[in-house]
C-alpha positions in Angstrom: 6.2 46.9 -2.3 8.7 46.4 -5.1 7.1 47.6 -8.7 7.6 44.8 -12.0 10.8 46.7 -13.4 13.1 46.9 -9.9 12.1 43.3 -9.5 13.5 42.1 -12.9 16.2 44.3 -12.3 17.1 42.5 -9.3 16.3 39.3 -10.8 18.4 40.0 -14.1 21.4 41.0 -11.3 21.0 37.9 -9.2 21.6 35.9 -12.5 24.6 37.8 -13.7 26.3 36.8 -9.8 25.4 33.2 -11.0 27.2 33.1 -14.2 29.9 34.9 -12.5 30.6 32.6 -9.8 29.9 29.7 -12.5 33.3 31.1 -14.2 35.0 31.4 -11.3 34.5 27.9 -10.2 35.4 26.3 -13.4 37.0 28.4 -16.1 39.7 30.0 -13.6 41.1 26.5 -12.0 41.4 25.8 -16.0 43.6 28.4 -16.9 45.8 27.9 -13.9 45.8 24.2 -15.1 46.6 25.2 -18.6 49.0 27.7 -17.6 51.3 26.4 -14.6 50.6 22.2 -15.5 53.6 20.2 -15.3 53.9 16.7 -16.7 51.5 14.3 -15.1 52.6 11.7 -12.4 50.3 8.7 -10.3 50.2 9.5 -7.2 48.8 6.9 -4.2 47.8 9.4 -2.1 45.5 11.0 -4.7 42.7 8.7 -4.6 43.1 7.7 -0.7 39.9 9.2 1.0 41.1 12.7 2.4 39.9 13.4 6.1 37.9 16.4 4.9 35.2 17.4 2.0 33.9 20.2 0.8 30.7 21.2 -1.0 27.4 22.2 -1.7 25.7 24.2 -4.6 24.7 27.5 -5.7 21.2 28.2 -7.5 19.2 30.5 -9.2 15.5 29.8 -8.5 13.2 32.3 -10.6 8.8 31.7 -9.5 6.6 33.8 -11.5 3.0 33.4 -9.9 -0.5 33.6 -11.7 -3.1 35.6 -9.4 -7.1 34.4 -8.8 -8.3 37.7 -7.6 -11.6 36.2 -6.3 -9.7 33.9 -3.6 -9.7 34.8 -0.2 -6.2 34.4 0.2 -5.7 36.7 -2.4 -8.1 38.6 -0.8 -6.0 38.3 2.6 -2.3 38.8 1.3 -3.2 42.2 -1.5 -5.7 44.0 -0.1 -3.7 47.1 0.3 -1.8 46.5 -3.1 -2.9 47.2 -6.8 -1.5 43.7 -7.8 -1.4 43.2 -11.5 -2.3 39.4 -13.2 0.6 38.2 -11.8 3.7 38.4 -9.7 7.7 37.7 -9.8 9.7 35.7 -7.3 13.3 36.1 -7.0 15.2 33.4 -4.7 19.3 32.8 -4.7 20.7 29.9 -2.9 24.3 29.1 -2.0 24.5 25.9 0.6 27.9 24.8 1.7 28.5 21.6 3.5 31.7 20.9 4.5 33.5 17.7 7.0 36.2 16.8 8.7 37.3 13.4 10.4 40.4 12.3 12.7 40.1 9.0 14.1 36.9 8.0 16.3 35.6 11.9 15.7 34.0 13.9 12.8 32.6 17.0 12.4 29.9 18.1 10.0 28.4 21.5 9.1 26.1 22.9 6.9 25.2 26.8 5.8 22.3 27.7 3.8 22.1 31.5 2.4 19.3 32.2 0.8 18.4 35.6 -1.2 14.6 36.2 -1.6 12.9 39.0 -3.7 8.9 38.9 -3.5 5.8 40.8 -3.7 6.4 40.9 -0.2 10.0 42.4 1.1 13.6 41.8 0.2 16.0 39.5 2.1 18.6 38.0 2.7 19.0 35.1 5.4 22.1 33.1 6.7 21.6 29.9 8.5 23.3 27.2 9.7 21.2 23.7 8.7 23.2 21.4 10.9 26.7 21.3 12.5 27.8 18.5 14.7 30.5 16.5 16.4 30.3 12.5 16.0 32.3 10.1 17.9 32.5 6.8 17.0 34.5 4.6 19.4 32.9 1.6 17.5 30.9 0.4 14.8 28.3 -0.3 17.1 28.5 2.7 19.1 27.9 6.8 17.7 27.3 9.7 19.4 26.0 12.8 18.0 26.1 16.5 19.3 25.0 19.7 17.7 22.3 21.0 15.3 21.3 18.1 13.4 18.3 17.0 10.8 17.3 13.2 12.4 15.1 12.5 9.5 13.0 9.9 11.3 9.7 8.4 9.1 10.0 6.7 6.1 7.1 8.7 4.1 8.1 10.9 1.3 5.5 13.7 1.1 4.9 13.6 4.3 6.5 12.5 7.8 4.3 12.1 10.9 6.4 10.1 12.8 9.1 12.8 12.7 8.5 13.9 16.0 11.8 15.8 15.9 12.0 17.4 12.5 10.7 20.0 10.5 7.8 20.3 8.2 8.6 18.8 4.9 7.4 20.9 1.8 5.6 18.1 0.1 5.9 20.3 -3.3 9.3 19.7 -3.0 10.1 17.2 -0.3 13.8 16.4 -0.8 15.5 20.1 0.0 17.5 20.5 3.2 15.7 21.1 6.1 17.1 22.8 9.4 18.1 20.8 11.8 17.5 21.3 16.1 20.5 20.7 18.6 20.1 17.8 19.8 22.2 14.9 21.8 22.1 11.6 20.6 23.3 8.4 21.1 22.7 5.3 18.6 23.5 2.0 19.4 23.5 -1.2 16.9 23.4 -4.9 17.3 22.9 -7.3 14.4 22.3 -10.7 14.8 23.3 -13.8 12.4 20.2 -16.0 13.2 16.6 -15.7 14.1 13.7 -13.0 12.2 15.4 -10.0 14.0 18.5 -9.3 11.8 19.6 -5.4 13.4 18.4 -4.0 16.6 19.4 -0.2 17.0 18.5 2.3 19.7 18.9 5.8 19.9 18.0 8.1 22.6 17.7 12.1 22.2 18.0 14.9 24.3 16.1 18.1 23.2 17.0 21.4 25.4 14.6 24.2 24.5 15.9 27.5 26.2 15.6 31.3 25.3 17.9 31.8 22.3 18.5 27.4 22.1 15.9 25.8 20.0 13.4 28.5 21.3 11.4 27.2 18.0 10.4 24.0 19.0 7.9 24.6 21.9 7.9 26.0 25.1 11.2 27.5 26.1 13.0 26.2 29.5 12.5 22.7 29.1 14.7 19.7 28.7 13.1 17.2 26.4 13.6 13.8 25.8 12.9 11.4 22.7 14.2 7.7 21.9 13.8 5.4 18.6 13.8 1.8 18.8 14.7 0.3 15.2 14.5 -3.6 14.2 14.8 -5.0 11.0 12.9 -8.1 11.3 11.4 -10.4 8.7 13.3 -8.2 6.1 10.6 -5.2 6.9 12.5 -2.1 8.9 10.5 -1.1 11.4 10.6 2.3 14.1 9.2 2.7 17.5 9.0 6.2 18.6 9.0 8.3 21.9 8.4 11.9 22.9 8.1 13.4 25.9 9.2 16.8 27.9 7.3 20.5 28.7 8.1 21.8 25.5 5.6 19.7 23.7 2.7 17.4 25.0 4.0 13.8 25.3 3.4 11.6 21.7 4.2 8.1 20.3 5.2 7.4 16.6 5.9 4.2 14.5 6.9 3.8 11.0 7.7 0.8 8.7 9.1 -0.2 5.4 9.1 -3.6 3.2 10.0 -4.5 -0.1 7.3 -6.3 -1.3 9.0 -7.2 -4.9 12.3 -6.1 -6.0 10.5 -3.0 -7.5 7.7 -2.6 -5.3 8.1 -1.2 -2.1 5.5 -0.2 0.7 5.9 2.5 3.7 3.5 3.8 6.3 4.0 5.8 9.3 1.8 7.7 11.9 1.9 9.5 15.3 -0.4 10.0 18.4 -0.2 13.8 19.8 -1.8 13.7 23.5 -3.7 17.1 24.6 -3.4 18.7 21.0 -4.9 22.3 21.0 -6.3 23.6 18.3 -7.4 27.0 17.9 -10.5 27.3 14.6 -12.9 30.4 13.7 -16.4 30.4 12.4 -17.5 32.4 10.0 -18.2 35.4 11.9 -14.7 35.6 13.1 -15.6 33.7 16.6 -12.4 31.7 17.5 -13.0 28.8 19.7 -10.4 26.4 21.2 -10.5 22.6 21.6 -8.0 20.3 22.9 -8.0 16.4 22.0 -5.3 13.7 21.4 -4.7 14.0 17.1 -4.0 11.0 15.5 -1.8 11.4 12.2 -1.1 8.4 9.5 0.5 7.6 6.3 0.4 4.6 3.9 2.4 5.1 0.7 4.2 3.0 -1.9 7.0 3.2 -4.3 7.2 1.2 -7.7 9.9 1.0 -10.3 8.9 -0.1 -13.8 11.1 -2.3 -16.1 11.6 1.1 -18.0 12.1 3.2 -15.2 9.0 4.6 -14.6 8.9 5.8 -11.3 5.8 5.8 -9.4 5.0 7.4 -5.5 1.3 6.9 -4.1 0.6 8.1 -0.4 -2.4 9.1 1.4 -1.9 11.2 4.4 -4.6 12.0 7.0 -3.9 15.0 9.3 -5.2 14.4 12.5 -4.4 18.4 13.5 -6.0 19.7 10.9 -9.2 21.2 9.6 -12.7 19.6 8.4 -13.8 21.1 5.2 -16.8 23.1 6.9 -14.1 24.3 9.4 -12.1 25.6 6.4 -14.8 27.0 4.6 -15.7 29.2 7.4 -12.6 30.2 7.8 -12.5 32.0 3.9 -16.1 33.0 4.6 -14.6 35.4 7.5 -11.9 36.2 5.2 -14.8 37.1 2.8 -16.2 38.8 5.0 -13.5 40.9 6.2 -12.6 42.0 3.0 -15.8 43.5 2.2 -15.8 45.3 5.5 -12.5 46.5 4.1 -13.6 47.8 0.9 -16.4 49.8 2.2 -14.8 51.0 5.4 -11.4 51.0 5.2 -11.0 49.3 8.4 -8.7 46.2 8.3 -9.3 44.8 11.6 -11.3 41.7 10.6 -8.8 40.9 8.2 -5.7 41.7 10.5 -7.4 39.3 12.7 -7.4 36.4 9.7 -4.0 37.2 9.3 -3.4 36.6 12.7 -5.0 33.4 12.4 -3.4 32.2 9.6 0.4 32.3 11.1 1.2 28.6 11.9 -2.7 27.6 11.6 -4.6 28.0 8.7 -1.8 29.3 6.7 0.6 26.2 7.6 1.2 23.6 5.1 -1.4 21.6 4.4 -3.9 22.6 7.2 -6.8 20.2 6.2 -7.4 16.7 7.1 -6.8 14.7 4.4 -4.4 14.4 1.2 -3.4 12.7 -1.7 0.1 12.6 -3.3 1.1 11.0 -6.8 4.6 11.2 -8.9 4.9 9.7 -11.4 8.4 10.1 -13.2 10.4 8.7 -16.0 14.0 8.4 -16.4 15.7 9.0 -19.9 12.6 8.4 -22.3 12.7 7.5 -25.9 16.7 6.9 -25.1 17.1 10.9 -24.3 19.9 10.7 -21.6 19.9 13.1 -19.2 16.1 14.0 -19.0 13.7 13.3 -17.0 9.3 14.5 -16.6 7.6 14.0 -14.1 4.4 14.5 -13.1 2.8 15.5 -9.6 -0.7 15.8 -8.2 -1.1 16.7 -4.5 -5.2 16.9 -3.5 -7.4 17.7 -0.8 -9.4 14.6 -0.8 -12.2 16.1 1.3 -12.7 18.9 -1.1 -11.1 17.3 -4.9 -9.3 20.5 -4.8 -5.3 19.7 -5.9 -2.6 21.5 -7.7 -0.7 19.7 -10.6 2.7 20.0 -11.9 4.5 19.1 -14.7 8.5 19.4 -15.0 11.6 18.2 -16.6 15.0 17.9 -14.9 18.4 18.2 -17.4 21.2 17.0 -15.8 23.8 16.4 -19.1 25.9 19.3 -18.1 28.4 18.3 -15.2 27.8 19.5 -12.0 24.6 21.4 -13.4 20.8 20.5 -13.3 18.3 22.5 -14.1 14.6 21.7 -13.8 11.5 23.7 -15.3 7.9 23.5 -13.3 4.9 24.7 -14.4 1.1 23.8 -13.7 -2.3 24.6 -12.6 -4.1 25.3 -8.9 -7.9 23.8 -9.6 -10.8 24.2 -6.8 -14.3 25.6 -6.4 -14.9 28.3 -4.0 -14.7 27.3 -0.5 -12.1 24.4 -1.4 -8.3 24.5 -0.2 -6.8 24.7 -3.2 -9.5 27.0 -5.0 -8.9 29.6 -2.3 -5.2 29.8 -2.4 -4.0 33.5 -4.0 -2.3 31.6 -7.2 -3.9 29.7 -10.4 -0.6 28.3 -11.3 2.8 29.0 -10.9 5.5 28.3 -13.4 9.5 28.0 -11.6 13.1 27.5 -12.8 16.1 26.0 -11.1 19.8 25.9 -12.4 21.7 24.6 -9.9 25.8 24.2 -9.7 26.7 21.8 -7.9 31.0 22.2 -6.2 
């Protein structure tokens, strides 16, 4: 375990790189500029699109984290650590994203590097997020091959039709998510009369071999998914299709409308045949039931006349817990913990550990939730700013965590947003449970 000071240390360190690079991206291609410019001349080929780009962003991402010593998760995570009130997270990011196009073929690729100092370890992990060839002999007519983000489901907290994506992190749902190798083909029609107005469909193949998207299921599989789009009577609308030994076979659907210009409605769900699900009663018996999950979301957007933003979506998990299932679960945690402290022996609590990896511990493990944003852009004529405002709750147990922020973004190529807010639930609840009362984060990103 890292002590307070070597933390900050490493956290004061982190932001000196950040500055440092800031410099070296913009203050060095000045001096050149000012140094070596010669008198200025148009040239065409300046602003014809180039065949390549380059980018991405670099950010400093601070989380300092307020401790409920009487939660089980608490409980779970420090009982072998003298934890003060709270606790210091430490994350650096640097993603890169970078293309190149010659005639009917592009590649794409994106890196994400992320440096994270915690409570926990120290690390430092490279990834690549995506990186794929395209060929498009026509406009009606791509191809896809590579590691690749499909981004299926039109919810924005949440995504249950995504049958081939990763998790979303509903407290932040728009970061970069990485991406499986896939192979894809997506073919387009549109039509000039009739309801239907654009038929696509797009066919996936999923290989899942040792050391080859090992992740997403059973290894030594090829797997198979399609997605039938129409765009008919002005509402888009997705069909979706899984199948193969990595996974059980499930269907998905999603939809979107416009309702008004500034009102617009989504939904999306999913049917997961032979789910198995793997729960714990208080006493720490595990017991194992398999049924087919149903999953559904039903969400709008609506833009004000003074650009208030608003985003309301409800969200029932069909794989996850009932709130007696959950409650029994912290019980054993409870439990454990006090076998702990007047034994010494962790083995009740190793085996909540156990059971928290990718079940209980896994985003959003209860059944159902709500999710609010409200945000506002530039208010009282203050350009550049904008709060917002999010609530995501259990609706089972009313327990929910609320955050407050404002995002800057006057400085070019910079934004920087400041989070702060509380984690509210009675014992037993989801939320009221969780190790943190509140957590407070910053983010300055530099955008290249």
């Amino acid at each position: 375990m890292f002590n307070v000071q070597r933390s900050t240390l490493k956290g004061l360190r982190l932001l000196c790189i950040f500055f440092l690079l800031f410099f070296t991206f913009n203050l060095l291609p000045l001096t050149f500029y000012l140094l070596f410019a010669a008198e200025y001349t148009f040239d065409v080929s300046e602003i014809e699109k180039k065949p390549y780009h380059v980018g991405g962003y670099l950010e400093f991402y601070p989380i300092v984290f307020g401790l409920d010593k009487n939660a089980a998760l608490y409980k779970l995570n420090f009982y072998d650590r003298n934890a003060r009130g709270t606790t210091e997270q430490y994350n650096g990011t640097l993603q890169l994203e970078g293309s190149l196009e010659k005639g009917i073929s592009r590649l794409y690729v994106k890196t994400y590097t992320n440096y994270l100092n915690s409570y926990q370890y120290e690390t430092t992990k490279i990834n690549v997020f995506e990186g794929y060839l395209t060929l498009k002999p026509s406009s009606a007519l791509v191809m896809d091959a590579g590691k690749k983000t499909m981004n299926w489901g039109k919810g924005y907290a949440w995504n249950p039709a995504a049958l081939l994506d990763r998790q979303k992190d509903p407290n932040d749902p728009e970061l970069s998510r990485e991406g499986f190798i896939v192979a894809s083909i997506d073919y387009t029609k549109s039509f000039t009369e009739g309801y239907l107005k654009t038929f696509s469909f797009t066919p996936v193949l999923i290989p899942a071999y040792s050391g080859f998207n090992d992740d997403f299921g059973e290894v030594d599989h090829l797997n198979f998914a399609s997605k039938f789009y129409f765009l008919f009577l002005d509402t888009d609308i997705d069909l979706i299709f899984f199948t193969g030994g990595s996974r059980t076979t499930r269907y998905g659907m999603d939809f979107s409308k416009n309702i008004t210009t500034n009102l617009e409605i989504h939904g999306e769900g999913s049917l997961i045949n032979g789910y198995t699900q793997t729960s714990v009663d208080s006493s720490g018996n595990a017991t194992r039931s398999t049924y087919d999950a149903v999953n559904y979301l039903i969400g709008l957007r609506y833009l004000t006349q003074q650009d208030t933003t608003y985003i309301l979506e409800y969200y029932h998990n069909g794989t996850g817990y009932s709130p007696k299932e959950m409650r029994d679960y912290f019980s054993f945690v409870d439990k454990g913990y006090g076998v702990y402290t007047a034994t010494g022996n962790p083995g009740m609590l190793n085996k909540a550990i156990n059971l928290t990896q990718n079940m209980y511990g896994r985003m959003n493990p209860a059944k159902n939730y709500l999710y609010l944003r409200i945000s506002q852009k530039d208010p009282f004529d203050m350009l550049y700013w904008t709060p917002a405002v999010t609530m995501i709750a259990n609706a089972d147990d009313k327990s929910f965590s609320l955050m407050s922020e404002v995002t800057y973004t006057g400085i070019t190529n910079f934004d920087f947003r400041l989070r702060g807010g509380p984690i509210v639930g009675t014992r037993g609840s989801e939320y009221g449970e969780k190790q943190n009362d509140y957590r407070i984060d910053f983010r300055a990103r530099y955008y290249f």
